[in-house]
N, C-alpha and C positions, 0 to 999 in steps of 0.2 A: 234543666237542660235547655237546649236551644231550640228543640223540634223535637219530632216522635222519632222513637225507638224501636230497632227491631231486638226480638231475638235471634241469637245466634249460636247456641246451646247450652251447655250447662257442665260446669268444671270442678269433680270432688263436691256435686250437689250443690253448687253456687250461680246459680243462673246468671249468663253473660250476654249483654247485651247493645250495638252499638246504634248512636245515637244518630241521628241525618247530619247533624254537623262534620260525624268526623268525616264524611268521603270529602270534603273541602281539605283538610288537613292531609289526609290522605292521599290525595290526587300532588298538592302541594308538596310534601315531604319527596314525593317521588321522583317528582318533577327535577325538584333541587339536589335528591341526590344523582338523578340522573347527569346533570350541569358538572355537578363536581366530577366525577370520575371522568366525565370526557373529558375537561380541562387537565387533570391529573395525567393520566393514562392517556396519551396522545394515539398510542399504537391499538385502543378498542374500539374493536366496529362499533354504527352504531344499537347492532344487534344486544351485543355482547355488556354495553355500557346499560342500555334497557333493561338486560337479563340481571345487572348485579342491582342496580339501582333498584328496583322492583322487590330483590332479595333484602337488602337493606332495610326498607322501609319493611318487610314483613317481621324482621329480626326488629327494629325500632319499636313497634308495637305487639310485637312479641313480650318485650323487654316492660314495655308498661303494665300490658296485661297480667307479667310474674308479679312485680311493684304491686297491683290493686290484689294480688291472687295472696298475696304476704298477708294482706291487712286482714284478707279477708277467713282466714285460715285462723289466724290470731284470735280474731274477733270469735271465730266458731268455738275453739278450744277455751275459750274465758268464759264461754255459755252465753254467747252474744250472738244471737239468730240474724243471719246477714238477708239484707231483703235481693240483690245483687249487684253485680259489678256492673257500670257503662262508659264504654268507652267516646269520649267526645272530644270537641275541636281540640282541648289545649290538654287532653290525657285520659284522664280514668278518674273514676269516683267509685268509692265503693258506699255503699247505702248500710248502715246499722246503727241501733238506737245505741252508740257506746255512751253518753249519760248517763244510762240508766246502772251503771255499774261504779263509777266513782272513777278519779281521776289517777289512781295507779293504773287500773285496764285502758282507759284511754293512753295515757304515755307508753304503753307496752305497742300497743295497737299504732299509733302513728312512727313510734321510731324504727318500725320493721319493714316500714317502706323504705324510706333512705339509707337502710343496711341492705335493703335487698338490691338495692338498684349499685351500690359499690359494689356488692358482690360481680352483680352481673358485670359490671366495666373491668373487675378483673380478671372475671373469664374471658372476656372477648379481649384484654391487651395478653394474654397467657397465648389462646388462640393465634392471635400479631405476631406475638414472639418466636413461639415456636413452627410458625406457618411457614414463615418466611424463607423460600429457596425451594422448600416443600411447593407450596403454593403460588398460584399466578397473583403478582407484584399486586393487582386493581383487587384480588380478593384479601391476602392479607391485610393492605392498606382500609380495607373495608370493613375489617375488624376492630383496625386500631381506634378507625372513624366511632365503631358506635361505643368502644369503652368510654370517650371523651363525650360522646355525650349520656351515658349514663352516668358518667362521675357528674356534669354539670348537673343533669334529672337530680340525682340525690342533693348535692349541694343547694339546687333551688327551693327544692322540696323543706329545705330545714331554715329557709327565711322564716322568719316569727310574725307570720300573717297568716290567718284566717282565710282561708280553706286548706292551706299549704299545708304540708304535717307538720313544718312550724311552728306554723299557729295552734295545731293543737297541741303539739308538746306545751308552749308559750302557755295554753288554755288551762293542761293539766296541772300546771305548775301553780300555776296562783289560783287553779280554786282549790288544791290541796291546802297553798300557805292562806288563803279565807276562809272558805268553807260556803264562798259563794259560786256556786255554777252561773249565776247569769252576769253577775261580775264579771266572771272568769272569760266569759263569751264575750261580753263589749272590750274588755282589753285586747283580746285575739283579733275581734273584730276591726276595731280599730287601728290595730296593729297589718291590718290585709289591706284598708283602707290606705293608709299611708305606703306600703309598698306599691302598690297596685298606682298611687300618683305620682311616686317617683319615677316609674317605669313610661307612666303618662308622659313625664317630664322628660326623660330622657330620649322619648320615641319623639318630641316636640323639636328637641336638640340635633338629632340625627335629621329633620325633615330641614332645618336652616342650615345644613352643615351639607347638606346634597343629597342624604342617603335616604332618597327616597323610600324603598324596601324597608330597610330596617327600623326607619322610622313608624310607619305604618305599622308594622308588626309591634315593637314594643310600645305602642300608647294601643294597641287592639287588646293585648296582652293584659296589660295595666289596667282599662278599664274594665274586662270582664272581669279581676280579682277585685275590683273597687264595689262592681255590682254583689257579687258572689259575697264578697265581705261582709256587705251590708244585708246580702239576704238573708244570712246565718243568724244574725242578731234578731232579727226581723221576726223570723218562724221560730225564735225563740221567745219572743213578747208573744208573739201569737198562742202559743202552747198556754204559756202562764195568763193569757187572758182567757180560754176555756177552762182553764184548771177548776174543778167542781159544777160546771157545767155538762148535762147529759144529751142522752140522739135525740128526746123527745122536744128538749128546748129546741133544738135546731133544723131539726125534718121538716116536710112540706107533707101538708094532711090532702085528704083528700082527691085520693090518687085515683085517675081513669087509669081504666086496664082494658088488657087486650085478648081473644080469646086465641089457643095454641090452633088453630090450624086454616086463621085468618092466612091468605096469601103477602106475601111480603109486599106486593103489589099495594094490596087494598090498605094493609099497615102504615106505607108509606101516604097513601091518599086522605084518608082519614082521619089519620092520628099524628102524624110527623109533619105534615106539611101544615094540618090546620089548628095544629096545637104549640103551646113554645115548650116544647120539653123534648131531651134526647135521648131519653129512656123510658117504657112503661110494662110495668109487672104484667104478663101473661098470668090470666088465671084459666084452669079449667073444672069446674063445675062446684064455684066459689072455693076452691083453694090454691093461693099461691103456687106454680111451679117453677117461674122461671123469671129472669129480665130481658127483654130485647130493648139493645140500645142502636144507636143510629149508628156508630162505628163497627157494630156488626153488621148490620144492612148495606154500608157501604163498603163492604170486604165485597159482596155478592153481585157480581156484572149487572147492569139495570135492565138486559135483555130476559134477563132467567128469574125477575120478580113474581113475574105471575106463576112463574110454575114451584115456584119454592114456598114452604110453610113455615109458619114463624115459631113454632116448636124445634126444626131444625137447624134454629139461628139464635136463639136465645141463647142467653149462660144461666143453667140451670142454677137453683137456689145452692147456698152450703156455706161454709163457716168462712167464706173470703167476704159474703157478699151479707150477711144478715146479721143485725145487731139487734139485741135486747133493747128497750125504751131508756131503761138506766143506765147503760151502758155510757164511760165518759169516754170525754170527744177525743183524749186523746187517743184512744181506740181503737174510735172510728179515722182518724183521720192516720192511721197507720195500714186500716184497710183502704181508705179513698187514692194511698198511696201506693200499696202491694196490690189490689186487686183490677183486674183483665178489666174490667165492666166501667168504672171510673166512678162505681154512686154504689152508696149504701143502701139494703132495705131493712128499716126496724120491723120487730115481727113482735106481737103481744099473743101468748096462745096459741102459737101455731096462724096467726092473722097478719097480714101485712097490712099496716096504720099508717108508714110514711115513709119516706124516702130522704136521705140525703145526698147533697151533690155539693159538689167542690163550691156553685153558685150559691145555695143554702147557703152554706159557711161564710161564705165572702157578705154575701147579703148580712146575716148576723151580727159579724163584726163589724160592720159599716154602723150598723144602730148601734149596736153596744159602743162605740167608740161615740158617738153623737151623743146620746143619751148621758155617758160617763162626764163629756163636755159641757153639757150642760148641768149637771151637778157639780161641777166643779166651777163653773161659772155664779151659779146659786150661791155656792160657800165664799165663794169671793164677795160676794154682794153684800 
């Protein structure tokens, strides 16, 4: 995503969550439909164009959140444990390891978005239709406004690019007809790439053509599915270069800890400021209880350090946050993904031996990628 996420509750056990990007989109969308209906509607205050405009965009992202709620519903019933929905700048993502089932549940799983989102534009032109004479001219009209773009949403949605449910149809399809999944992914991938630069292109065209706006817009468009494209292929080498790799290859040994009822004050003085680490295991009377990280600490106002204890700030131990030493990464990197805290602790016997952090990993794959480099430079010699 683009920045940190909130949550914002949780729909038939599906945790939903929206990202800092969308209030950009957000604000934007509202903005534009507020423009359209007072151009439309000459005769609404501009109370009244606020009030539908507002309405709009809650029904617009109503409407995406059903589209991500489809897949995610899908994915539940196939026995596909969904990690959650987020809503961001250009829509919704929903998070589930669907690979790991084969590429019929994936085709099921993406094409219930773009049916979901038809459905919805025929509810709201059904709505238009029969509104009409019933209902005030700027509200109907403002029905008809979001079936056209729910019909676009699903239409877009089934371009054959990588992240689009396109692309995963595109994905399911040829690694059904191979039988390669990472094949299957750089075709998709590449396939996100190439829309995502025609879009670039086209956004290029409207900017020498006057249209300022929409120029801007579709090459902003284009490139974040060019990045998104490429990230998908990206964390899919990444997966296959841990593959038979465990948490003890990759942890960091040697971990200072912290006692529970140090003040967050002295935690911060001590250990955050004069150490590089943003997390450290609270132990009390040499046993493991808990982690306090620095994004907990700075939940807590800096006037109320000193009176706060770091037992009441930690996220206690339990099955989000602790791996076994042989546990493989991918794993763990499905906790460093799903868990509050952002870092792994491996535990041997009940003992906490090391820590993983998103920096671990990256650090890792830097040598392994070097190293592998230079064996391969060897063979060439």
């Amino acid at each position: 995503m683009f920045g940190t996420s909130w949550r914002v509750g949780r729909i038939a056990g599906i945790e939903v969550r929206v990202d800092s990007s969308w209030v950009v989109i957000a604000l934007l969308i509202t903005y534009s439909m507020y423009l359209r209906f007072s151009f439309l509607y000459k005769g609404l205050s501009t109370g009244a164009a606020v009030g539908i405009a507002i309405l709009a965009a809650v029904l617009f992202f109503g409407s995406v959140l059903v589209h991500e709620l489809a897949h995610a519903v899908v994915s539940e019933a196939r026995g596909i444990r969904v990690q959650d929905i987020t809503l961001f700048l250009f829509g919704g993502a929903t998070r589930a390891r669907v690979e790991s089932h084969g590429p019929g549940d994936e085709f099921l799983i993406a094409a219930v978005g773009p049916l979901t989102s038809g459905l919805l534009a025929a509810l709201f032109w059904i709505v238009d239709v029969f509104g009409r004479g019933a209902l005030p001219a700027s509200l109907s009209g403002m029905f008809g406004y979001l079936a056209w773009v729910n019909l676009l949403l699903a239409g877009f949605n089934l371009v054959p690019g990588f992240p689009l449910d396109g692309g995963r149809l595109l994905r399911s399809a040829v690694w059904k007809a191979t039988g390669s999944f990472r094949r299957a992914t750089r075709i998709a991938s590449l396939g996100g790439q190439a829309v995502g630069w025609l879009l670039v292109a086209g956004g290029v065209a409207f900017l020498l053509a006057g249209n300022l706006a929409g120029g801007i817009w579709f090459a902003f468009i284009g490139w974040f599915l060019v990045q998104a494209a490429r990230a998908s292929y990206q964390e899919l080498q990444v997966r296959q270069m841990l593959r038979g790799v465990q948490a003890h290859d990759v942890m960091a040994g040697n971990l200072l800890r912290i006692p529970p009822d140090l003040t967050l004050q002295d935690a911060v003085d001590r250990y955050f400021m004069r150490y590089d680490h943003s997390a450290f295991p609270v132990d009390e009377q040499g046993r493991t209880i808990g982690l306090l990280t620095l994004r907990k600490v700075r939940r807590v106002p800096s006037d109320e350090w000193p009176a706060r204890r770091v037992r009441d700030h930690m996220v206690p131990l339990g099955d989000q946050i602790v791996v076994p030493p042989d546990a493989p990464m991918d794993q763990v990197m499905a906790k460093l993904e799903d868990g509050e805290a952002g870092r792994v602790l491996v535990v041997e016997d009940g003992e906490v031996v090391g820590i993983v952090t998103p920096s671990d990993l990256t650090r890792w794959l830097r040598r392994w990628r070097a190293l592998d480099s230079r064996a391969l430079d060897s063979r060439a010699r």
